[in-house]
PyMOL CGO cylinders between C-alpha atoms (Angstrom):
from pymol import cmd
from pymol.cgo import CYLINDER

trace = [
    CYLINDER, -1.95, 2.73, 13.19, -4.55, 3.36, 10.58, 0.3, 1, 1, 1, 1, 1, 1,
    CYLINDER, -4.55, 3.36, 10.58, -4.63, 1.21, 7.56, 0.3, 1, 1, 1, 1, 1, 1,
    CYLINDER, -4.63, 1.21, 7.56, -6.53, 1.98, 4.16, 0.3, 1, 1, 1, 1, 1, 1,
    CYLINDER, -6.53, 1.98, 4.16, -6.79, 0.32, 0.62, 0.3, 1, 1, 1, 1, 1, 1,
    CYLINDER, -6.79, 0.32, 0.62, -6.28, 1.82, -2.44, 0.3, 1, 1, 1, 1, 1, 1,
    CYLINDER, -6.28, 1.82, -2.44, -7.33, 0.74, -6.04, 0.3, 1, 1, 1, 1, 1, 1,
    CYLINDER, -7.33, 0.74, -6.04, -5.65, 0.86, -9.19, 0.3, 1, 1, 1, 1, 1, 1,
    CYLINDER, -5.65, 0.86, -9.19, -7.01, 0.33, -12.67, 0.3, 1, 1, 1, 1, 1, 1,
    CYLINDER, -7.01, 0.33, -12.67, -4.38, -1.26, -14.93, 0.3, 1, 1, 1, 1, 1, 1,
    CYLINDER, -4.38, -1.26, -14.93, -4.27, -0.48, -18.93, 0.3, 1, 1, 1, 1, 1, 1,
    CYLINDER, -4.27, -0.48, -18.93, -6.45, -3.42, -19.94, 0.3, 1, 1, 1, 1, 1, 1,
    CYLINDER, -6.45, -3.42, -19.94, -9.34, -2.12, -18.03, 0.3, 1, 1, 1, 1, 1, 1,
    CYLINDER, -9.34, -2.12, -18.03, -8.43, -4.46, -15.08, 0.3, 1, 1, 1, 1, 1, 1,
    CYLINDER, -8.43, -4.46, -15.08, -8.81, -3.37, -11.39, 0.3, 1, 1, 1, 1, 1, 1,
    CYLINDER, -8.81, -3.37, -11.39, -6.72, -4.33, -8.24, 0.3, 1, 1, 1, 1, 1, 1,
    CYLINDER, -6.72, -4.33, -8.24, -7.53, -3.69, -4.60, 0.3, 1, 1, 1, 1, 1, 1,
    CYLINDER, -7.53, -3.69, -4.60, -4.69, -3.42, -2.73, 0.3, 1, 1, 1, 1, 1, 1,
    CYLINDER, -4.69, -3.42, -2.73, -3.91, -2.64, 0.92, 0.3, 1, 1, 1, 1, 1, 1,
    CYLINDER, -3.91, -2.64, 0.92, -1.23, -0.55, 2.65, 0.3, 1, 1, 1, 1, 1, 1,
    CYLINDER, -1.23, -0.55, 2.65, -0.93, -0.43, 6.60, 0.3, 1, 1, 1, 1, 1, 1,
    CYLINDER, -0.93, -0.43, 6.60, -0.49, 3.14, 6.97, 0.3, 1, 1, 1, 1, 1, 1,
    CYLINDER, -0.49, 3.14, 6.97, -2.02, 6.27, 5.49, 0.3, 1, 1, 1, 1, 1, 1,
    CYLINDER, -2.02, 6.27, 5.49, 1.22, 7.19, 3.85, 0.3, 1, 1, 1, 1, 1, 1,
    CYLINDER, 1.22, 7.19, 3.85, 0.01, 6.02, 0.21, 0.3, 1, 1, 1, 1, 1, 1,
    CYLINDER, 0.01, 6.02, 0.21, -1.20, 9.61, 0.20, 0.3, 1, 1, 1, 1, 1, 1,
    CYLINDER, -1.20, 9.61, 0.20, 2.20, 10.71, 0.28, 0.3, 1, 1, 1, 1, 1, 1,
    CYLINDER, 2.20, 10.71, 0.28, 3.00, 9.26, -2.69, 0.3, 1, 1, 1, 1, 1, 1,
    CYLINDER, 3.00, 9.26, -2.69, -0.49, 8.79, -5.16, 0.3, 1, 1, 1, 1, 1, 1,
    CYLINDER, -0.49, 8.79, -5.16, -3.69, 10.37, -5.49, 0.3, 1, 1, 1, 1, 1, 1,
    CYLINDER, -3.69, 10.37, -5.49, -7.05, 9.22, -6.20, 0.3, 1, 1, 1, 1, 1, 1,
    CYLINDER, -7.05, 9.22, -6.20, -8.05, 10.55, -9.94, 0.3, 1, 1, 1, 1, 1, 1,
    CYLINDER, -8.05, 10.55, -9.94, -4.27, 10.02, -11.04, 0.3, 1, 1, 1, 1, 1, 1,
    CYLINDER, -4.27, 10.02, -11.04, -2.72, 9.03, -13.85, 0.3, 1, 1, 1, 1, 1, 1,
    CYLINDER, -2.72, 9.03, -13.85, 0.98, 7.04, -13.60, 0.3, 1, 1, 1, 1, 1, 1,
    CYLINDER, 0.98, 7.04, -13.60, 2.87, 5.04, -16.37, 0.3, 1, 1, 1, 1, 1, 1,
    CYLINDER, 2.87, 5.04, -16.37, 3.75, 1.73, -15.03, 0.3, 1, 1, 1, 1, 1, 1,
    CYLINDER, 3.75, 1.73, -15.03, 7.18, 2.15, -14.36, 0.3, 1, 1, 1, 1, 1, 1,
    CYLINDER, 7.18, 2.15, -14.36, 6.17, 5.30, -11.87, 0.3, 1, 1, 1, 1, 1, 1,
    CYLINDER, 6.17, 5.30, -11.87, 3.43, 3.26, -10.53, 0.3, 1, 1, 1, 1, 1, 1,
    CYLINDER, 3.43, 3.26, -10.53, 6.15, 0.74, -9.14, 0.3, 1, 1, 1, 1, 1, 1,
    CYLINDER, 6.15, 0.74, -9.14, 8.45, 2.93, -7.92, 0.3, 1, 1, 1, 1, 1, 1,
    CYLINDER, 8.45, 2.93, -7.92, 5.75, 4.92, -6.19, 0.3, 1, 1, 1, 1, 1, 1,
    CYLINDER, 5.75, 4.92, -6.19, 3.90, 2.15, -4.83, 0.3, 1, 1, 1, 1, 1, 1,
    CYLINDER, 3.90, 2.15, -4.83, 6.78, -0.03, -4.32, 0.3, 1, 1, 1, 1, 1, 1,
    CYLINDER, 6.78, -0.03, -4.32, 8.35, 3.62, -2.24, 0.3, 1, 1, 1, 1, 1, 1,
    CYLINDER, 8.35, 3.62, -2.24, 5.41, 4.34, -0.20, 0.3, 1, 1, 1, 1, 1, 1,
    CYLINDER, 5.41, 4.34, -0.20, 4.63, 0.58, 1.10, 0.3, 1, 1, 1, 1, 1, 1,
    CYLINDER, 4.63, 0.58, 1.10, 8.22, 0.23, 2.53, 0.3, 1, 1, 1, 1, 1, 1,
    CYLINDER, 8.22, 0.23, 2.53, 7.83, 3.39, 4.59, 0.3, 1, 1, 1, 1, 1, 1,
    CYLINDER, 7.83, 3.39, 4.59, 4.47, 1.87, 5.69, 0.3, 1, 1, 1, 1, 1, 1,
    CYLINDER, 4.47, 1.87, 5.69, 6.44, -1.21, 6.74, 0.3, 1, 1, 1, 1, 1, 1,
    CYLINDER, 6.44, -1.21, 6.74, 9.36, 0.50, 8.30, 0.3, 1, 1, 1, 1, 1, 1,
    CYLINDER, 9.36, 0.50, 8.30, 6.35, 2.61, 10.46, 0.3, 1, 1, 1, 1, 1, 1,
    CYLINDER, 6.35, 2.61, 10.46, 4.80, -1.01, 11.72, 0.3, 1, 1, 1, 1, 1, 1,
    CYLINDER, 4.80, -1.01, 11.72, 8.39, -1.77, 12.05, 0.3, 1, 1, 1, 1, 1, 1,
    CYLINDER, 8.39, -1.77, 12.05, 8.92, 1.21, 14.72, 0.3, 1, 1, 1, 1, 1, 1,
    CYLINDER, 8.92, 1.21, 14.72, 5.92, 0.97, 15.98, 0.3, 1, 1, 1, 1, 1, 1,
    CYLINDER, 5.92, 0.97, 15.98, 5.72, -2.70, 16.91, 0.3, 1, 1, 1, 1, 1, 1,
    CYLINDER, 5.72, -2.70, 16.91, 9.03, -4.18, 16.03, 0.3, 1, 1, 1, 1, 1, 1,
    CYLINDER, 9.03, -4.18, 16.03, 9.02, -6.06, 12.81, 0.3, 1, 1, 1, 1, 1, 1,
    CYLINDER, 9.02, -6.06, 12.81, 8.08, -5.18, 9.31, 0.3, 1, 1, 1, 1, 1, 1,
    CYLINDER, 8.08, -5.18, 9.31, 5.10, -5.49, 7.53, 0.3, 1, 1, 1, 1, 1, 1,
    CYLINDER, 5.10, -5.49, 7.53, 4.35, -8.70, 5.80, 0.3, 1, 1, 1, 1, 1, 1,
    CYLINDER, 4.35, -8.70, 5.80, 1.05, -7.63, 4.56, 0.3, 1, 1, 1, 1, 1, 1,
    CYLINDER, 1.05, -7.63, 4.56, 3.15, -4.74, 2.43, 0.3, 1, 1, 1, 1, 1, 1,
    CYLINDER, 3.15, -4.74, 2.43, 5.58, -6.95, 1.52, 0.3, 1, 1, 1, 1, 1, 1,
    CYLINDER, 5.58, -6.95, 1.52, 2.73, -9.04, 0.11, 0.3, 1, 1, 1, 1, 1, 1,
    CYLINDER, 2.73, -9.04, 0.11, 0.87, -5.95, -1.42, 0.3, 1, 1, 1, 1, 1, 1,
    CYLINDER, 0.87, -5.95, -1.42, 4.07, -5.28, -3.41, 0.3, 1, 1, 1, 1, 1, 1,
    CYLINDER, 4.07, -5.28, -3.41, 4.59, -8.72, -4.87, 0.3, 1, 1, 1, 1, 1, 1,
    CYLINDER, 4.59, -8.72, -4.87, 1.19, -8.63, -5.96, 0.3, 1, 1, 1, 1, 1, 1,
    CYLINDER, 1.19, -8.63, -5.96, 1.57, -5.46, -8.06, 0.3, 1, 1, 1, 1, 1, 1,
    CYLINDER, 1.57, -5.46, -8.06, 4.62, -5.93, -9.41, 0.3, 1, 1, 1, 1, 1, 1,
    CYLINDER, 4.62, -5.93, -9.41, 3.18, -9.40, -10.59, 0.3, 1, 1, 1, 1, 1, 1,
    CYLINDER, 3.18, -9.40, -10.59, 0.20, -7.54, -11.98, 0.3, 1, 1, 1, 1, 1, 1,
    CYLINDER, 0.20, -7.54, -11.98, 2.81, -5.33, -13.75, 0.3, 1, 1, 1, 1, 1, 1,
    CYLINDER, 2.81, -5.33, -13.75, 4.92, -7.52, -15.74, 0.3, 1, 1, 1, 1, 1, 1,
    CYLINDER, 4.92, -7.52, -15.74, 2.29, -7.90, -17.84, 0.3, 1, 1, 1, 1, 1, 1,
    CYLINDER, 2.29, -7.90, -17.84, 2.24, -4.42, -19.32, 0.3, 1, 1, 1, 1, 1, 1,
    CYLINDER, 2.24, -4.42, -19.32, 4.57, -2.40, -20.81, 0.3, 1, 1, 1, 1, 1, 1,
    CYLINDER, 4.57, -2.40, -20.81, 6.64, 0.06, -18.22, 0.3, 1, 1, 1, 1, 1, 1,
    CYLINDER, 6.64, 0.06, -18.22, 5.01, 3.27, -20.14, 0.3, 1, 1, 1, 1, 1, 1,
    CYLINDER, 5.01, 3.27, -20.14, 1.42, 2.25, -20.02, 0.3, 1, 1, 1, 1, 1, 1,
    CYLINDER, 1.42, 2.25, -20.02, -0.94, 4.37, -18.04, 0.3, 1, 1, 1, 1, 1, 1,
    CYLINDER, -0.94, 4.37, -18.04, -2.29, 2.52, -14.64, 0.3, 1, 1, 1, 1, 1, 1,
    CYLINDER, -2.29, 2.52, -14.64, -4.87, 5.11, -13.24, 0.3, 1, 1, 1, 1, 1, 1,
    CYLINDER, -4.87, 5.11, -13.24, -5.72, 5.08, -8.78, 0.3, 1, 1, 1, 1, 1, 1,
    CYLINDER, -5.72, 5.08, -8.78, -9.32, 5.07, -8.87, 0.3, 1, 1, 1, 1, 1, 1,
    CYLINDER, -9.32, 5.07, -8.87, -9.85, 5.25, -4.99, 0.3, 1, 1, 1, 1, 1, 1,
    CYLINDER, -9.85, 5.25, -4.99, -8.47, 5.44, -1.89, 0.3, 1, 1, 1, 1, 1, 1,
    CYLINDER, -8.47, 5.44, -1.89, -9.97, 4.69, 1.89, 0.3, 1, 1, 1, 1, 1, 1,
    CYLINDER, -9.97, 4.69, 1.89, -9.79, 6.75, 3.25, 0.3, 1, 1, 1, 1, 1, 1,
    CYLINDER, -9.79, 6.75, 3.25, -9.16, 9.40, 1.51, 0.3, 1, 1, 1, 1, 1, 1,
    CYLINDER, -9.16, 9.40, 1.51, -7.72, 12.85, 3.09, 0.3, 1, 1, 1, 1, 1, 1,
    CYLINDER, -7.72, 12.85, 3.09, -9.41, 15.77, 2.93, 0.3, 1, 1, 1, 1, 1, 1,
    CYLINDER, -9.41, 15.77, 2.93, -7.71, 18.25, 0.85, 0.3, 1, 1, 1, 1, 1, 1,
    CYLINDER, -7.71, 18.25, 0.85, -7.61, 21.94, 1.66, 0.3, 1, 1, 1, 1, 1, 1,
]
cmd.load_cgo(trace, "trace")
């Protein structure tokens, strides 16, 4: 299953690496993008449960490492207010877009 990481720059300039076990983050955010915090969560918070739930078919149990990748944002989140602007800044890989 392929994995990737994706970065996020919070609204005090801040950055956080984060790490997602299945390519699905494209689904949901794109590199260049814009999100208040509030979307960011949801998003985020959306997209690494269906990447758990594919480890979970694939190999029979859930994802801790996108359980873990959650906590961590929404810990990085409380400290900004839910319609501040978080921007992705990359994403490995990325997809090629046609």
């Amino acid at each position: 299953m392929p994995e990737m990481t994706f970065e996020v720059r919070w609204p005090d300039g801040s950055t956080l690496r984060c790490y997602s076990p299945s390519l699905v983050m494209h689904d949901y955010l794109r590199t260049g993008s814009e999100y208040t915090v509030a979307d960011f969560l949801d998003r985020s918070g959306r997209a690494l449960a269906e990447a758990s739930e594919r480890v979970r078919a694939k190999y029979g149990f859930a994802c801790t490492s996108a359980a873990e990748t959650t906590a961590l944002i929404a810990g990085a989140a409380e400290q900004f207010p839910s319609h501040a602007l978080v921007e992705i800044t990359a994403m490995q890989p990325e997809l090629e877009r046609s």
